[in-house]
N, C-alpha and C positions, 0 to 999 in steps of 0.2 A: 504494500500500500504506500502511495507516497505521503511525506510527512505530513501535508497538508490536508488530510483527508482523514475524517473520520469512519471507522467501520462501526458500527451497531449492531449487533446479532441477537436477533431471535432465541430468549432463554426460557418464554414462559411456560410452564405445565402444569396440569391437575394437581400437585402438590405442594406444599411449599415445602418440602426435603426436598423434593426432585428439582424443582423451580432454584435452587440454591446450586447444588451440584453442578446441575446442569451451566448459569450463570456464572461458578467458577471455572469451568470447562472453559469456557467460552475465553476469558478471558487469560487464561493458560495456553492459549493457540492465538490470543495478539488483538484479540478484540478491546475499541477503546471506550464504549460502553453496552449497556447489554440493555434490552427493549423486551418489556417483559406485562404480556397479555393477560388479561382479565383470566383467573382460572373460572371458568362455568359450565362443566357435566353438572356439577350438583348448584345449578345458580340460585334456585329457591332459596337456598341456604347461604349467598354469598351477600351477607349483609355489609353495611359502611365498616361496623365493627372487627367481621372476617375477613374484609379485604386489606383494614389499615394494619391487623395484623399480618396477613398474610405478606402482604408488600416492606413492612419495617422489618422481619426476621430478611428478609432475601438480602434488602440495602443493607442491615446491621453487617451481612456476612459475605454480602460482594465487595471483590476487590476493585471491582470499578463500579462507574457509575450507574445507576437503576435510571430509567426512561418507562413512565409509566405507557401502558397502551388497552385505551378504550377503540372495541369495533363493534358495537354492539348487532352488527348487519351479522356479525360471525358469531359473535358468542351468545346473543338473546341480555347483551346484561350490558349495563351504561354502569360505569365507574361513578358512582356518586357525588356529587358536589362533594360534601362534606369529606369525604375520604379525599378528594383529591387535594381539599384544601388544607387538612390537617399532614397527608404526606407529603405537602412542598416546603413542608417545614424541616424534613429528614437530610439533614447534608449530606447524603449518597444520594439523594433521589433528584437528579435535575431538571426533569419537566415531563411535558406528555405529549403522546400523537392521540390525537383525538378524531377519530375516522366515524363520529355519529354524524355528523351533516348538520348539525344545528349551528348560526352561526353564534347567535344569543347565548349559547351555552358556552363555544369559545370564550367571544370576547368576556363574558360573565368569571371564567378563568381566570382570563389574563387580568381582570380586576380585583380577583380576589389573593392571587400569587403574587399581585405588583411588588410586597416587599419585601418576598423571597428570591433565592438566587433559584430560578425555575422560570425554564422556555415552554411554551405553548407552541405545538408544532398541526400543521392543518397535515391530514391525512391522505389529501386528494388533489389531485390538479386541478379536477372542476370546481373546486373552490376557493383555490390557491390566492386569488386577489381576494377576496373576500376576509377570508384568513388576514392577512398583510394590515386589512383598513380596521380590523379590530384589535391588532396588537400580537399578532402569530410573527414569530421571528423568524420562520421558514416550512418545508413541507418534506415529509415521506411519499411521494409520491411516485406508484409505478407505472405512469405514463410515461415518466423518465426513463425509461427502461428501451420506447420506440422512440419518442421524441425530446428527448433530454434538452440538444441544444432549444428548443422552443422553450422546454419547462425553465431553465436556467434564463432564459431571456424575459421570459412573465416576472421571476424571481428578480432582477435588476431593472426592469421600468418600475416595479412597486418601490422598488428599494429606492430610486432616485426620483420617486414623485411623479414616473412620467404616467398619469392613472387614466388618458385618454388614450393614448398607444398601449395600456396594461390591458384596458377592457376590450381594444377589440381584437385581442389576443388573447386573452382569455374567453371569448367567447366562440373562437375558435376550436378551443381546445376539451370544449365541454362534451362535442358531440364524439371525437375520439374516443374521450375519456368514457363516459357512457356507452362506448359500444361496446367495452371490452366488461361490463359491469351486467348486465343483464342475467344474460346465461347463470352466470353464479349465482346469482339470486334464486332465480327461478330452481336453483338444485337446493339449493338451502330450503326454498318453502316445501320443495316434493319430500325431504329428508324429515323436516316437520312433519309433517302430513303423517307419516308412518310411526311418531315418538309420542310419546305421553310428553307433558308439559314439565321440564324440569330435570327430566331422567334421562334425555337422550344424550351424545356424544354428539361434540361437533363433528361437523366435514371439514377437514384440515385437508386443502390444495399441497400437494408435493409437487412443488417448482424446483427440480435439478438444475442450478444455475445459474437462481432466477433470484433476485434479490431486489429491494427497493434502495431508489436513489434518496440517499437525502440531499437540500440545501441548505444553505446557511452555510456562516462562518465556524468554527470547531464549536456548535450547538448543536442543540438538538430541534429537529423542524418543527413547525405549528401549521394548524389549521382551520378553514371556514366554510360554509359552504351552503349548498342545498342537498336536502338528502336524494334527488335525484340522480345527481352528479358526483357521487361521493367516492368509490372508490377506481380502481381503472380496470375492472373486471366486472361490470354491472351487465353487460347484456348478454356478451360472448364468452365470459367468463374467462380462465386461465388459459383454456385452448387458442381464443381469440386473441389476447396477448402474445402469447408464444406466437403465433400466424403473421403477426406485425411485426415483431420481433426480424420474422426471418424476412420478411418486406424490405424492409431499412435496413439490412446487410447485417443485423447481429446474429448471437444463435440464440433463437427460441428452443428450440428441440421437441422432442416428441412429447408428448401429456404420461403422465404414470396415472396405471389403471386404479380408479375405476373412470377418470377421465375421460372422455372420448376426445377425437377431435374435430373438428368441425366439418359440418356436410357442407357439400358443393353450395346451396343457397345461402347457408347462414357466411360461407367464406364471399362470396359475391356481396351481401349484406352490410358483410363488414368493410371491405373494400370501398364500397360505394359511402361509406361513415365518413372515411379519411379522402377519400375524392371529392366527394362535394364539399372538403373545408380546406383542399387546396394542399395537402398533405400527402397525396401522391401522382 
């Protein structure tokens, strides 16, 4: 990694033993903080009180820094005000990716954190200016992944004020972003549909390769949005990503089962996302 770039890895799991190891791992192979999700098979039971503990043993016992991470699109469970406000207090724990799509709740963060040392990071491209006008110091966003140098260029008009070249680039970038979001939805409510309320396992995407970008300075990103537009796998899901991926010359690579990948119209579909906004 070059010196100027932060790496984040993905530590969170169903326990907080495991969620602890797992985050020392992490950081034992060169990670310079560790992004650690909402644990929710059992979320009925995942109150403000279970989670502020669950979150202060991980930070008490990581070597690096904890980045809280609400997706409640994934997990069925919104990291509660109160819990996020009282663990911005934790001097391991330096801020959150917040991937609900509310922007009110962001910037409501970024109001309540104002006098701790904790970044608000926007989850999504499609709401990346959004995020910016309410105090989100950058974003996790894997639309970065097909269109980076765009997402970095939305990330620097916000940054220097330019908010009428910000909007109609970022309004560009909404229909992208939503295309790649659908699909996964749509498998999250079919996997609902089959669970009792509370009991089921989430659908965890196995992306070999496949990482989110962050921006920002050696922070951690924030974010704003609509919950339409919220993550960058809303219609086509992971397969769809990956598909653009190998569009723009990176490697997507194949989907791990139970994945599929995408049929002849929905790949047409998607195509037609990024051609009509001048992206291919």
């Amino acid at each position: 990694m070059p010196k100027d770039k932060l790496l984040l890895a993905g530590s969170g799991c169903e326990s907080t033993q495991a969620t602890v190891e797992m985050t020392v791992s992490m950081a034992q192979v060169g990670a310079d903080a560790a992004i650690v999700v909402t644990p929710c098979y059992y979320r009925g039971r995942m109150s403000s009180a279970a989670l502020i503990h669950h979150y202060t043993k991980v930070a008490d016992l990581s070597p690096i820094p904890v980045v809280l991470y609400s997706v409640p699109a994934n997990t069925g469970l919104d990291l509660p005000m109160d819990a996020v406000v009282t663990l911005s207090q934790h001097p391991n724990i330096v801020g959150i990716k917040d991937s609900g799509g509310d922007v009110t709740r962001l910037g409501l963060i970024v109001h309540k954190t104002r006098k701790q040392d904790f970044q608000v990071l926007a989850g999504s491209a499609g709401f990346l200016l959004a995020g910016y006008a309410v105090g989100a110091v950058g974003g996790v966003c894997a639309l970065a992944n097909v269109l980076g140098a765009q997402v970095c260029q939305l990330e620097r008009l916000c940054l220097t004020g330019q908010w009428e070249d910000a909007q109609k680039l970022q309004h560009r970038l909404i229909e992208p972003n939503t295309a790649s979001q659908r699909e996964r939805e749509r498998q999250r409510h079919r996997q609902r549909e089959k669970q009792a309320p509370c009991t089921g396992s989430p659908m965890w995407d196995s992306i070999p390769g496949l990482q989110d970008c962050a921006l920002g300075q050696r922070q951690a990103p924030n974010r704003c949005a609509t919950q339409r537009s919220q993550f960058v796998t809303r219609r086509f899901g992971i397969p769809g990503l990956k598909k653009t991926m190998d569009w723009f010359g990176y490697y997507g690579g194949p989907c791990r089962a139970p994945l599929q990948e995408l049929s002849p119209i929905d790949e047409e579909a998607l195509r037609m996302d990024f051609t009509s906004n001048g992206w291919l």
